[in-house]
DSSP file (Angstrom, degrees, kcal/mol; ACC not computed):
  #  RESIDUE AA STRUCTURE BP1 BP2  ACC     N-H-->O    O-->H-N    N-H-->O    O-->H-N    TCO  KAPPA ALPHA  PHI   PSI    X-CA   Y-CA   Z-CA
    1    1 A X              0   0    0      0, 0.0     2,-0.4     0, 0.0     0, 0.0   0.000 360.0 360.0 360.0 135.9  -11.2    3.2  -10.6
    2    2 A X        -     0   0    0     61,-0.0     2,-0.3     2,-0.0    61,-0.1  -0.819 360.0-145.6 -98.8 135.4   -8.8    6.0  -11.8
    3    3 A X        -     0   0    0     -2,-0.4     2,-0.3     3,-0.1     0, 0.0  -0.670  19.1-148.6 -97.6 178.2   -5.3    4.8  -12.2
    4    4 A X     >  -     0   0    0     -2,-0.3     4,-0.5     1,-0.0    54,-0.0  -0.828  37.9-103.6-121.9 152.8   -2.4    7.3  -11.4
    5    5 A X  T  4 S+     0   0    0     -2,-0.3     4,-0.2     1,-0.1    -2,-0.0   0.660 115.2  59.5 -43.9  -9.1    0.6    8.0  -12.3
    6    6 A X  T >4 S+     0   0    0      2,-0.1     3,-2.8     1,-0.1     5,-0.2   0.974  87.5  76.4 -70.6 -74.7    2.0    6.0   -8.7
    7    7 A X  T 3> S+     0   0    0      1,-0.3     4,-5.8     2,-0.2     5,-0.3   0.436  81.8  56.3 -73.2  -9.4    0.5    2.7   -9.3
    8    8 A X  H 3X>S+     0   0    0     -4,-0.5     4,-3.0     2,-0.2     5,-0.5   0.965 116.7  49.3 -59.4 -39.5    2.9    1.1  -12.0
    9    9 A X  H <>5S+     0   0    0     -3,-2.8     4,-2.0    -4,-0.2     5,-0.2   0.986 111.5  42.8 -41.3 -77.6    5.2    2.1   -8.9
   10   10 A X  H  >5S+     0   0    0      1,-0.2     4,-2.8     2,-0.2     5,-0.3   0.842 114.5  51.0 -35.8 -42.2    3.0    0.5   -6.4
   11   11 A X  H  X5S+     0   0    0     -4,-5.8     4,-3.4    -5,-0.2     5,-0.4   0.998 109.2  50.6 -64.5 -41.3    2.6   -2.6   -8.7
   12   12 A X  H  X5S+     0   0    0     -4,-3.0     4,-1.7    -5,-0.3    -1,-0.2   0.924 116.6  44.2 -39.5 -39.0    6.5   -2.7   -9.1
   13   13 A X  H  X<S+     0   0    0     -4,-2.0     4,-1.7    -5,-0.5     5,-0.3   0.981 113.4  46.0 -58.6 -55.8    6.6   -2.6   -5.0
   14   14 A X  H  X S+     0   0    0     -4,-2.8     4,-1.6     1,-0.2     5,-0.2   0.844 111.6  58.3 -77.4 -28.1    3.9   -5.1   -4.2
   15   15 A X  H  < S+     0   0    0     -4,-3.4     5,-0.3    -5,-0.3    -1,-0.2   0.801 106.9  45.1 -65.6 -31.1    5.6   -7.6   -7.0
   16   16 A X  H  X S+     0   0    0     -4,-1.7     4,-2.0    -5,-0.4     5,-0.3   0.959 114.3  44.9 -68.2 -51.5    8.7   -7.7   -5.4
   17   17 A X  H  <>S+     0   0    0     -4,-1.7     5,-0.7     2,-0.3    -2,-0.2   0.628 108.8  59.9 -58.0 -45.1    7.2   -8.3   -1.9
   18   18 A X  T  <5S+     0   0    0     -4,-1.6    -1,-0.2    -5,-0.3    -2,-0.1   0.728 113.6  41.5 -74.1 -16.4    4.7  -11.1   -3.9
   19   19 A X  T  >>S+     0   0    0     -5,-0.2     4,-3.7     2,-0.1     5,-0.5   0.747 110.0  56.5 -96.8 -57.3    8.3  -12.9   -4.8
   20   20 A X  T  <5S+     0   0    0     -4,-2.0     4,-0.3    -5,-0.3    -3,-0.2   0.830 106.2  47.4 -59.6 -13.3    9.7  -12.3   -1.5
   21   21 A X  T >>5S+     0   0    0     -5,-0.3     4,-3.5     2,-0.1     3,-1.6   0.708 108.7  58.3 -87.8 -49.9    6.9  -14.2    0.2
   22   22 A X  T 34<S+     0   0    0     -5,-0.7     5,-0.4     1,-0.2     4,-0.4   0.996 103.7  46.3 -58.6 -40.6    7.2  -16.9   -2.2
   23   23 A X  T 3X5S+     0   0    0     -4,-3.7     4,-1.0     3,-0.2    -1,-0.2   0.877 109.3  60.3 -83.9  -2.9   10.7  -17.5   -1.4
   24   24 A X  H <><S+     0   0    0     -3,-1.6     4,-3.1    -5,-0.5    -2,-0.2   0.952 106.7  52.5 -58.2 -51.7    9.4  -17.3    2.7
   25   25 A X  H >< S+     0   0    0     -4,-3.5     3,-1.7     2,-0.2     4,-0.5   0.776 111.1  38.5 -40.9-109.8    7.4  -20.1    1.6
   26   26 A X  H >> S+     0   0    0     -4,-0.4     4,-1.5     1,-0.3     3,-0.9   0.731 114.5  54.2 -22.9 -99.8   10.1  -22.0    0.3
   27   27 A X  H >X>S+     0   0    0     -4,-1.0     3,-1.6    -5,-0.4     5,-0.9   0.556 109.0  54.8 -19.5 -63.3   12.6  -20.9    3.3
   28   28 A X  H X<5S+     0   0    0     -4,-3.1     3,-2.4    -3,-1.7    -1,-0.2   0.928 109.6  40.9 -19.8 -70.7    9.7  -22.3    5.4
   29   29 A X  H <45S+     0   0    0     -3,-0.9    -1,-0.2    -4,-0.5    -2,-0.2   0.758 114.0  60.1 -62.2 -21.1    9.6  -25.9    3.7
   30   30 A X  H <<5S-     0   0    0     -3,-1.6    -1,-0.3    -4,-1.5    -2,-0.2   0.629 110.8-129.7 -74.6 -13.6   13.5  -25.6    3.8
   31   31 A X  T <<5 +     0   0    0     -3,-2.4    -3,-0.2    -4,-0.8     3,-0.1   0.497  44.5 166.9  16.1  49.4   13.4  -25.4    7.2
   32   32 A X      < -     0   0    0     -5,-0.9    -1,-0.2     1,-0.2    -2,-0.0   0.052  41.8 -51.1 -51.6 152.4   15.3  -22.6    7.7
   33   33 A X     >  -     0   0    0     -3,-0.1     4,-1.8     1,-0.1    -1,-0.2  -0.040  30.0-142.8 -12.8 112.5   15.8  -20.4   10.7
   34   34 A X  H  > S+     0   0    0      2,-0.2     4,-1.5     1,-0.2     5,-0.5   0.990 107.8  52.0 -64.0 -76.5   12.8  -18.9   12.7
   35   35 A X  H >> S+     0   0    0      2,-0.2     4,-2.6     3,-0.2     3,-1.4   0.770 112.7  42.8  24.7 -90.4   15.1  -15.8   13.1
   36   36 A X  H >> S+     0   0    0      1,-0.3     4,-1.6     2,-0.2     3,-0.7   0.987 109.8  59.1 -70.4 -79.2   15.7  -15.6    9.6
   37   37 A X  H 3X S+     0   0    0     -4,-1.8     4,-1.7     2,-0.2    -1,-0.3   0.707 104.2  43.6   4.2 -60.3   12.5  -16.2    8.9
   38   38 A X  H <X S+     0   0    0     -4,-1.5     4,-1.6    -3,-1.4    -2,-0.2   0.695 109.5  63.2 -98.9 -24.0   10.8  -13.2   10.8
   39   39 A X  H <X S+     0   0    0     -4,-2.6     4,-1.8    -3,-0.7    -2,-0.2   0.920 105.9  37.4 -72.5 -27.6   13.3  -11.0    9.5
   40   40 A X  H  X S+     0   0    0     -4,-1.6     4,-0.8    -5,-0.2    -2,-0.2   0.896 117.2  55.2 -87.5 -32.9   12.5  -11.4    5.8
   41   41 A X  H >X S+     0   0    0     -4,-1.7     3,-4.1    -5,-0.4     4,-1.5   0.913 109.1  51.7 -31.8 -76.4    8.4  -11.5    7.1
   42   42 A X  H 3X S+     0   0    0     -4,-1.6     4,-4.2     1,-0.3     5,-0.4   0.804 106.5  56.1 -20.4 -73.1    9.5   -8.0    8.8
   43   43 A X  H 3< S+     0   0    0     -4,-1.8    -1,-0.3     1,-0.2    -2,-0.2   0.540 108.3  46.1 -50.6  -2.7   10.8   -7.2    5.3
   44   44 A X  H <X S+     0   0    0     -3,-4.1     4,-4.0    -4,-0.8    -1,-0.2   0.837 106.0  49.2 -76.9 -67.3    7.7   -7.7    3.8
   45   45 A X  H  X S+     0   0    0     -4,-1.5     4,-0.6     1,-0.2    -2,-0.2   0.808 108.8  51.9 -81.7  -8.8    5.3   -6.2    5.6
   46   46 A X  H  X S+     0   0    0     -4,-4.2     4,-1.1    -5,-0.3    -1,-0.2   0.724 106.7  62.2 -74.0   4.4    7.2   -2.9    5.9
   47   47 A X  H  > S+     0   0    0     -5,-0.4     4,-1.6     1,-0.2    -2,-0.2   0.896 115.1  36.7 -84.1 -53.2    7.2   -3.6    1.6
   48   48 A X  H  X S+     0   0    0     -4,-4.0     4,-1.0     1,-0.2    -1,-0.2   0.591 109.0  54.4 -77.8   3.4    3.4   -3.4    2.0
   49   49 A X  H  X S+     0   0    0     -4,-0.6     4,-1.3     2,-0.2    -1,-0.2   0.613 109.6  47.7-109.2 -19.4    3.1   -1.1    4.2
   50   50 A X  H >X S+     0   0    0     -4,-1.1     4,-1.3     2,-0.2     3,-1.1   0.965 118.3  50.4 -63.2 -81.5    5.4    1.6    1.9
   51   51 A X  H 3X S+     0   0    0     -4,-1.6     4,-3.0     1,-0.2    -2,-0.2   0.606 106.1  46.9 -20.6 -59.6    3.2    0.3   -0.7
   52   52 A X  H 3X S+     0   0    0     -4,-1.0     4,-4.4     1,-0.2     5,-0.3   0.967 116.4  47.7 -47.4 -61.2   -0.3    0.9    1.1
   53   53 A X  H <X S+     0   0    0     -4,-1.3     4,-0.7    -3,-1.1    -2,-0.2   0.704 112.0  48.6 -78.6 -11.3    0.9    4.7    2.3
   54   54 A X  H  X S+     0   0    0     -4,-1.3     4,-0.9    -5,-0.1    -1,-0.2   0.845 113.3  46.7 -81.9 -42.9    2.0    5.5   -1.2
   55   55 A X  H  X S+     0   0    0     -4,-3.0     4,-0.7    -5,-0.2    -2,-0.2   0.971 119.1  41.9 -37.4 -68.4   -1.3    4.2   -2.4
   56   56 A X  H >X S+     0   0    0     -4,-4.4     4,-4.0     1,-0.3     3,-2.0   0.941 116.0  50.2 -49.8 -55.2   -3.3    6.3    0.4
   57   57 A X  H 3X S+     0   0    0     -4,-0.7     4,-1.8    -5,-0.3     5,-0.5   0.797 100.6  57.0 -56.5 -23.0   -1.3    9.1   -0.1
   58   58 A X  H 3X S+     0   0    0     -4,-0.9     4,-1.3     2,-0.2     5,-0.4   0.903 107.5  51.6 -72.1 -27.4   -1.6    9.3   -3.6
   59   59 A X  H <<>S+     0   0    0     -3,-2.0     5,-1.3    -4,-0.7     6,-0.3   0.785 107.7  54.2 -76.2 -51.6   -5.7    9.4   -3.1
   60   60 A X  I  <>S+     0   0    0     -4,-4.0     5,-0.6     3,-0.2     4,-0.3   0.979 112.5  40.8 -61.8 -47.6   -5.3   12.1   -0.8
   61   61 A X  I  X5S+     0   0    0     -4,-1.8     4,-1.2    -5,-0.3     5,-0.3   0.953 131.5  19.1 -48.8 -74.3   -3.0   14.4   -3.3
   62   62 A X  I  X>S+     0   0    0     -4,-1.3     4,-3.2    -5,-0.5     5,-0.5   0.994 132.2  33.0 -61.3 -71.8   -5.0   13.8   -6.6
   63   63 A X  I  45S+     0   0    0     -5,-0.4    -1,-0.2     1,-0.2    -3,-0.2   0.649 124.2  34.8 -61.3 -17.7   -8.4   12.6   -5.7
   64   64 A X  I  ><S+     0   0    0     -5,-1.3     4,-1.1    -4,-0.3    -1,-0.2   0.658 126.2  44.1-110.5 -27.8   -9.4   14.1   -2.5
   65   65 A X  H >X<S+     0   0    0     -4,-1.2     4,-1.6    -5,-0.6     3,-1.1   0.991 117.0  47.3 -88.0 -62.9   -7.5   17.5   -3.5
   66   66 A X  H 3X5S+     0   0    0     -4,-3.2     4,-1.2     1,-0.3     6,-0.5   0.758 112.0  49.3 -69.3 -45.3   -9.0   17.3   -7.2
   67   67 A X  H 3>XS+     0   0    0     -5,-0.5     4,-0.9     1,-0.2     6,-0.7   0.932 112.7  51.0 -77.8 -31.9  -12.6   16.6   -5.7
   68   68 A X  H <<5S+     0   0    0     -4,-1.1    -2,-0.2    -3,-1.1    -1,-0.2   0.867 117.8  35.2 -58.6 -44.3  -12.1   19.9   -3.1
   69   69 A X  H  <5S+     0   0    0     -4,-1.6    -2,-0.2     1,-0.2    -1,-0.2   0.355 120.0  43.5-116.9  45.9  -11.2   22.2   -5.6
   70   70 A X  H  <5S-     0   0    0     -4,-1.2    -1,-0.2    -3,-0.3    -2,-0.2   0.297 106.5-121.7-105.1 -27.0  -13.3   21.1   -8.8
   71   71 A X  T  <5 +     0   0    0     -4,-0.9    -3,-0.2    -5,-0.3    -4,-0.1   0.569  63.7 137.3  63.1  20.0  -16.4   20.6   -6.5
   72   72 A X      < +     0   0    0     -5,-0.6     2,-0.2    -6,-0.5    -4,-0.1   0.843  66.9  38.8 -36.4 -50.4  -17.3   16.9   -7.1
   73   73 A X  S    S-     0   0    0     -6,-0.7     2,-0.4    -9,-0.1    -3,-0.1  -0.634  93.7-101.9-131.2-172.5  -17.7   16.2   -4.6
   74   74 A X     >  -     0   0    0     -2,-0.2     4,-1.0     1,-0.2     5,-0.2  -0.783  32.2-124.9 -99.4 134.8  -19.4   17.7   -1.3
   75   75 A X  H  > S+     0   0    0     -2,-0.4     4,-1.5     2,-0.2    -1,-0.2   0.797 117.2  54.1 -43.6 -14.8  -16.9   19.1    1.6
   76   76 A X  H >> S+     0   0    0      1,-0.3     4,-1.3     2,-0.2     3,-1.1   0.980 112.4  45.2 -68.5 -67.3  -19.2   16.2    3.9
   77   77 A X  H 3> S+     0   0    0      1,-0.3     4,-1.4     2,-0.2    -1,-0.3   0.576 109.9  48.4 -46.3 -34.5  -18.2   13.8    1.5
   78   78 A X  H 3X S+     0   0    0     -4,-1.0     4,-2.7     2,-0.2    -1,-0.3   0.874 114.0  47.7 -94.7 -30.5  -14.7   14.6    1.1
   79   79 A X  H <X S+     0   0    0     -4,-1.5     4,-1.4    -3,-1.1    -2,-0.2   0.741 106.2  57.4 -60.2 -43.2  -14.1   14.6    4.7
   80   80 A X  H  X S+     0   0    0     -4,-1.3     4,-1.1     2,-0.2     3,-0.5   0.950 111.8  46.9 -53.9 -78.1  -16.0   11.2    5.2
   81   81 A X  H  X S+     0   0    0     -4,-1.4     4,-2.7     1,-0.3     5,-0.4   0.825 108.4  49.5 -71.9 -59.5  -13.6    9.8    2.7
   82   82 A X  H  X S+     0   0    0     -4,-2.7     4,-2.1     2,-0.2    -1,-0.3   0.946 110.2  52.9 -54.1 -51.6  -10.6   11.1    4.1
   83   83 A X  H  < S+     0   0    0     -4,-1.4    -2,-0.2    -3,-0.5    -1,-0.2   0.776 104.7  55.6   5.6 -77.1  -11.6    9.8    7.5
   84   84 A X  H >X S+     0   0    0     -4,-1.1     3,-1.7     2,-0.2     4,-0.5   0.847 107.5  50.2 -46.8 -57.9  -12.2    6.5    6.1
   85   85 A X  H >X S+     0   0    0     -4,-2.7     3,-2.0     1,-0.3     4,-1.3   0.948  93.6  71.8 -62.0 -37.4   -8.6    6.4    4.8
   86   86 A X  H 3< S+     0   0    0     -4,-2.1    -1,-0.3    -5,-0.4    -2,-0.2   0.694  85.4  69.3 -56.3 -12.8   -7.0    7.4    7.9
   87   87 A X  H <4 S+     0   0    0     -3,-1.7    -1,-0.3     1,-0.2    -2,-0.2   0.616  95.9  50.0 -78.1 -10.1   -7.8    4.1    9.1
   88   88 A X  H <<        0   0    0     -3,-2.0    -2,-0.2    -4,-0.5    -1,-0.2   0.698 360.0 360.0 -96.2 -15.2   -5.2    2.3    6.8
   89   89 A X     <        0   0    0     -4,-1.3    -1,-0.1   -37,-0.1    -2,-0.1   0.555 360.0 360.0 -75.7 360.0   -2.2    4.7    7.8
């Protein structure tokens, strides 16, 4: 796997979001608010979901651009792979 100059970002994102579940947990056991509850959830998954589309997008700039004009890979190939990513956006 190549890393990029994004993921220290991404990790930053998806660590924050890995703390913010954990204190869902805990609000859960506290028995806090259902309400309150699916609002910090909400905040979560759009925290992964930034995360995920910076990820994808980051594959599409470098790797998928890189592999088009270097010739790495084959236009079938690159297309297939882009394809395949468009299902996570």
């Amino acid at each position: 796997m190549t890393v990029h100059a994004s993921h220290p970002e991404i990790i930053k994102r998806l660590k924050r979001a890995e703390g913010h579940l954990r204190g869902i947990v805990g609000m859960l056991a506290e028995g806090r608010g259902c309400l309150e509850v699916a609002q910090q959830l909400q905040a979560v998954e759009r925290a992964v979901a930034n995360a995920k589309k910076a990820l994808v997008q980051d594959h599409i700039d470098h790797c998928l651009d890189e592999a088009v004009r270097d010739g790495s890979r084959s236009p079938g190939e690159t297309i297939r792979e882009f394809r395949e990513l468009c299902k996570y956006l």
